[in-house]
C-alpha positions in Angstrom: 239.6 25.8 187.1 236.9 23.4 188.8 237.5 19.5 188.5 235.4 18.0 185.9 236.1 14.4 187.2 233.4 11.9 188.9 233.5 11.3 192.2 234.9 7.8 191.9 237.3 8.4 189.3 238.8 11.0 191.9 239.6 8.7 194.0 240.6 6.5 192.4 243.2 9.0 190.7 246.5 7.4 189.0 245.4 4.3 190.6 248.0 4.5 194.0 245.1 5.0 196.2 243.9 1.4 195.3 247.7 0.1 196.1 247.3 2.2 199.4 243.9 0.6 199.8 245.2 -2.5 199.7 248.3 -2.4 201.5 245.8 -1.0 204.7 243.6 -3.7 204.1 246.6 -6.1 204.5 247.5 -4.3 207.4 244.6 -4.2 209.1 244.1 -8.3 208.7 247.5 -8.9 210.2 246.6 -6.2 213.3 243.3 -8.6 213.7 245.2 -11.9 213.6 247.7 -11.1 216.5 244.8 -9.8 218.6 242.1 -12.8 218.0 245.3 -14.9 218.6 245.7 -12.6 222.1 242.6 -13.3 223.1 242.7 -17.2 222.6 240.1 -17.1 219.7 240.1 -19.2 216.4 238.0 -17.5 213.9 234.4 -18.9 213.3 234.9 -21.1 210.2 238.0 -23.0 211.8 236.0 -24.1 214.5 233.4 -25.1 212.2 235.8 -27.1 210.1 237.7 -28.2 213.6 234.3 -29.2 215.2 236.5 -28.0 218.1 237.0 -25.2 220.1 240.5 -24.1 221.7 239.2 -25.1 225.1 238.9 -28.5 223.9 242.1 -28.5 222.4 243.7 -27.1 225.2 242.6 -29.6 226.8 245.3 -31.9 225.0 249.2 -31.4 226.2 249.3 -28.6 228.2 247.4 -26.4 225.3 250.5 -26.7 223.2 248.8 -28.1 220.1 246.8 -24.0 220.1 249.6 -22.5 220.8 251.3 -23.3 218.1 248.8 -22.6 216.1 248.5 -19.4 217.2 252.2 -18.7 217.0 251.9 -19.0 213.6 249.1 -17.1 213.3 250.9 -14.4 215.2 253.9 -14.7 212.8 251.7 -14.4 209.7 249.9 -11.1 211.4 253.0 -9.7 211.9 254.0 -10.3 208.6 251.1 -8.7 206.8 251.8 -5.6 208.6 255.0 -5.5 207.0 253.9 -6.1 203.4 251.3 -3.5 204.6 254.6 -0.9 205.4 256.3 -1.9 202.0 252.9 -1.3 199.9 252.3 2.3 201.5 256.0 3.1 200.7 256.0 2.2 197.1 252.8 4.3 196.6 253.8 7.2 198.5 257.1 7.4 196.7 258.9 5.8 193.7 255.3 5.1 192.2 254.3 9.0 192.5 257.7 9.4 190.4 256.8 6.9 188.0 259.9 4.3 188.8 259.3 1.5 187.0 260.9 -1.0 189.1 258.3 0.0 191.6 255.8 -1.0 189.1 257.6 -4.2 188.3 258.5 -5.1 192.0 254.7 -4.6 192.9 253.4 -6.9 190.5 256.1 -9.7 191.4 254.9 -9.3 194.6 251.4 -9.7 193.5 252.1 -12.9 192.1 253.8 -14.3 195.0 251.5 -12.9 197.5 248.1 -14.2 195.7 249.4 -16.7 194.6 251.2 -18.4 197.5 246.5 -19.1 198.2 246.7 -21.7 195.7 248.9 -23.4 198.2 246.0 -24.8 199.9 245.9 -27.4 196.7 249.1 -29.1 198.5 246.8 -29.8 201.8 243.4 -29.6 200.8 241.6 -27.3 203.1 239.9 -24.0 201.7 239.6 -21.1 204.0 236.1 -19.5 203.1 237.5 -16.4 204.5 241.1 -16.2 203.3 239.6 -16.8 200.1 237.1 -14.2 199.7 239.6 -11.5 201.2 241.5 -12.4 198.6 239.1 -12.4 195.8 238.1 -9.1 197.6 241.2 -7.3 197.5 242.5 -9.0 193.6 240.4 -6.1 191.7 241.8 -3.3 193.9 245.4 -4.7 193.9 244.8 -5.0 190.1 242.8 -2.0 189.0 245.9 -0.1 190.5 248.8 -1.8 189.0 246.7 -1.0 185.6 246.3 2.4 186.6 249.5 3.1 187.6 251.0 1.7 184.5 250.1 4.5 182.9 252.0 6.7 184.6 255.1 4.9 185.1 258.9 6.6 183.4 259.6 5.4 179.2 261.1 2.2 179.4 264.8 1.8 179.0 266.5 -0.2 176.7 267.4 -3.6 177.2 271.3 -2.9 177.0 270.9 0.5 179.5 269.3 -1.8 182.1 271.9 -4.6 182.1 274.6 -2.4 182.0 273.2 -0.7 185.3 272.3 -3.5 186.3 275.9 -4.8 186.3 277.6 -1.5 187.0 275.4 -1.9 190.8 276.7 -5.4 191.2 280.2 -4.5 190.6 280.0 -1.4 193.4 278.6 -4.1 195.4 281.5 -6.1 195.0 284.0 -3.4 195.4 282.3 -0.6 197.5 283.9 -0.4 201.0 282.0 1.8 203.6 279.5 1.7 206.6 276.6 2.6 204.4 277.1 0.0 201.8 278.1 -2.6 204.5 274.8 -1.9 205.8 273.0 -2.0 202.5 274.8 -5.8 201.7 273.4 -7.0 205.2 270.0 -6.0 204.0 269.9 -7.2 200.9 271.4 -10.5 202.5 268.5 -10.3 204.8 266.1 -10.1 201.8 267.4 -13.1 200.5 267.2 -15.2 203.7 263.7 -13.9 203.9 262.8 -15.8 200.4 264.4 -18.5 201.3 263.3 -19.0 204.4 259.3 -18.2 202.7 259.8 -20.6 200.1 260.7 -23.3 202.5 258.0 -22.9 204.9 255.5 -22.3 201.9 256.8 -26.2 201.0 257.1 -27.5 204.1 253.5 -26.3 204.5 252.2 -27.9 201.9 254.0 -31.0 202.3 255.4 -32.0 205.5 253.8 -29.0 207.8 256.1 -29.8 210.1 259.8 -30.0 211.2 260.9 -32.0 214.1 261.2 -29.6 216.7 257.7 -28.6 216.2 256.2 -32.1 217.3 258.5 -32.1 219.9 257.4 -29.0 221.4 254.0 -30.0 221.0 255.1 -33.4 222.3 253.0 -35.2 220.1 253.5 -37.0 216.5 251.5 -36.9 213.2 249.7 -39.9 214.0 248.2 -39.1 217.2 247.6 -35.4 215.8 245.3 -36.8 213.3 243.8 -39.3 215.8 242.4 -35.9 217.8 240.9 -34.6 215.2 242.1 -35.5 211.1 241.3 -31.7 210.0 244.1 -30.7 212.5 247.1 -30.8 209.9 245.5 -29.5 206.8 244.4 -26.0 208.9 247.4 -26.0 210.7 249.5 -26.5 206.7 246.9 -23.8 205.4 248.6 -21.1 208.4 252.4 -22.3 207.8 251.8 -21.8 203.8 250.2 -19.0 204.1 253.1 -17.1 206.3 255.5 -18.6 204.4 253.9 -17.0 201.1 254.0 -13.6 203.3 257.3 -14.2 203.8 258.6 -14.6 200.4 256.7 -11.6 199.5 258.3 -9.5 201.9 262.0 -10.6 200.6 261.2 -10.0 197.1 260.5 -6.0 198.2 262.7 -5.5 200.8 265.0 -7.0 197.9 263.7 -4.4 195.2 263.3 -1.5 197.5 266.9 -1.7 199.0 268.4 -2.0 195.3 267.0 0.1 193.3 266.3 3.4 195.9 268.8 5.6 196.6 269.3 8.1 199.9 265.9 7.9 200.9 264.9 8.6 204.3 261.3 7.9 204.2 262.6 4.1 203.0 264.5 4.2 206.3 261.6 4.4 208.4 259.9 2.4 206.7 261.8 -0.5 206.8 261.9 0.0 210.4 258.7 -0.1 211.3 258.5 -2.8 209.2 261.3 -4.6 210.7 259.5 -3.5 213.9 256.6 -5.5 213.5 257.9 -8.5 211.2 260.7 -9.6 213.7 258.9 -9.0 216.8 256.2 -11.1 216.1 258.2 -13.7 214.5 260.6 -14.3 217.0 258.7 -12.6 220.0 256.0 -15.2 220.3 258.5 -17.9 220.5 258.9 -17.1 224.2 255.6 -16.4 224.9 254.7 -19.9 224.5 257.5 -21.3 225.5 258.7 -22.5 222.0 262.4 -21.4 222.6 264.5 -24.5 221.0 267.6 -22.8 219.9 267.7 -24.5 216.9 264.1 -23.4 215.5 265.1 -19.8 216.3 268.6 -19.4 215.2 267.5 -18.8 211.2 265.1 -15.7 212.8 267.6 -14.3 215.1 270.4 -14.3 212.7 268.2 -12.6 209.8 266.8 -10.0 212.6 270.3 -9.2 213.2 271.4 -9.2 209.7 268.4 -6.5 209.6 268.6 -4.3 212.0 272.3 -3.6 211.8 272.1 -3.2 208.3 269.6 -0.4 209.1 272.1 0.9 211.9 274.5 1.1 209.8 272.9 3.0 207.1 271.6 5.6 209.3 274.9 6.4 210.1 276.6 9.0 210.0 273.9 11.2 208.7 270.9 9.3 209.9 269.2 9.9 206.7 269.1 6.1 205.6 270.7 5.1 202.4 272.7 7.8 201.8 275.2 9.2 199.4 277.4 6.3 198.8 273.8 5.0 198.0 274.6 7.2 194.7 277.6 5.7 194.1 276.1 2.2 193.9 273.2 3.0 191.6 275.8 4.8 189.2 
């Protein structure tokens, strides 16, 4: 029987292919920041706003002021491939078996993620770019979620969902085993992750910086906005933006973590997004020479929280969340 459907609406299909769409897109911006940040580059319309190039600002302190600058730009690459990884999962899987919570966790995330933008309000500078991607990407991201709505499981009942929802907080509290331990450690990861967006997304948009940045870039506010008084707002527009990311990327490791069950694919998929969210994060630290203990402790600690939460849950059948995963979602 041939297939009577329009070229577009074939691709488009149930609507995944637009949430695959734009967790590439995502991924392929984050793969472009680290390398334009490589390759000592700012992008076109920051130097336009700067009236400044990186070799003039390198001139300043050693070139601290653009590394820093591009340590958080690294950061935030890194963390857009992750929401990238997170994106592809949820359509490859629990969307393509219409899980609701899939449906629910994407559009949270959508709020967080497009809306953590707005940001710039708090320090006045509006990327041209960022905001067109965005504007770009908003009827994709939102042609699928209403798309895939369609196809998503009958919703249960207010009373069935609390009482699961309590039954997996109880096993949480109870449940004694390697797998579970490992699947606490992640969720506490996920948590640290929001909490650790949300506070950079405010910091960005208020303070932009905490001591131990100025005193790596061995410079204060006031003599930052004596170089050049543009400095702070692009520099608050890249910390709100990653911490936006950030907070994005708890609420699904969050979502994915408690609601799936023995699910190897998840497996990999969280480590490849650990992969690149960690190693950017706290890998460019030392690359610049940013290595105060004290900046890098809340990073290390949730990397490790992480990744033996993912070691642990791999064990003993290496399969991820495995059957005690049943157990807790009972």
């Amino acid at each position: 029987m041939s297939d009577t459907r329009g070229f577009l609406e074939a691709l488009i299909d149930d609507g995944r292919p637009l949430i695959t769409l734009t967790g590439l897109c995502l991924g392929l911006s984050g793969v472009f920041a680290i390398a334009q940040s490589a390759t000592g580059h700012f992008l076109p319309h920051d130097v336009a706003y700067l009236r400044m190039s990186p070799q003039d600002l390198c001139n300043i302190n050693e070139c601290r002021i653009v590394h820093f600058m591009f340590h958080d730009r690294v950061s935030f690459g890194g963390a857009l491939v992750a929401l990238s990884v997170f994106y592809l999962w949820l359509a490859a899987f629990p969307l393509k078996s219409g899980e609701r919570w899939a449906w629910w966790t994407l559009f949270a995330s959508g709020i967080t993620g497009f809306g953590s933008f707005l940001s710039y309000l708090g320090y006045g500078y509006l990327d041209s770019w960022h905001a067109v991607a965005t504007l770009g990407l908003m009827p994709c991201f939102i042609g699928g979620l209403y798309l895939t709505y369609f196809r998503i499981r009958e919703k249960q009942s207010t009373d069935v969902y609390i009482q699961k929802t309590s039954q997996r907080f109880w096993n949480l509290l109870t449940v004694r085993s390697r797998d579970h331990s490992g699947r606490i450690l992640l969720l506490t990861s996920a948590g640290g992750l929001i909490g650790a967006g949300i506070t950079i997304l405010t910091i960005g948009m208020t303070e932009v910086f905490v001591p131990t940045d100025l005193t790596f870039m061995g410079i204060t506010r006031a003599e930052l906005d004596a170089i050049n008084p543009r400095l702070i707002p692009l520099i608050a527009h890249d910390r709100a933006g990653f911490g936006g990311a950030l907070a994005t990327i708890g609420l699904l490791l969050f979502a994915c973590v408690w609601h799936e069950t023995e699910s190897r694919p998840l497996w990999q998929a969280l480590l490849i997004a650990g992969i690149f969210g960690w190693s950017s994060s706290i890998g460019i630290h030392p690359l610049i020479g940013y290595t105060d203990p004290i900046h890098l402790a809340p990073a290390v600690i949730g990397a490790v929280l992480y990744f033996t939460g993912l070691v642990l849950t791999s064990f003993p059948k290496k399969a991820g969340l495995s059957d005690v995963s049943k157990q807790f979602n009972s």
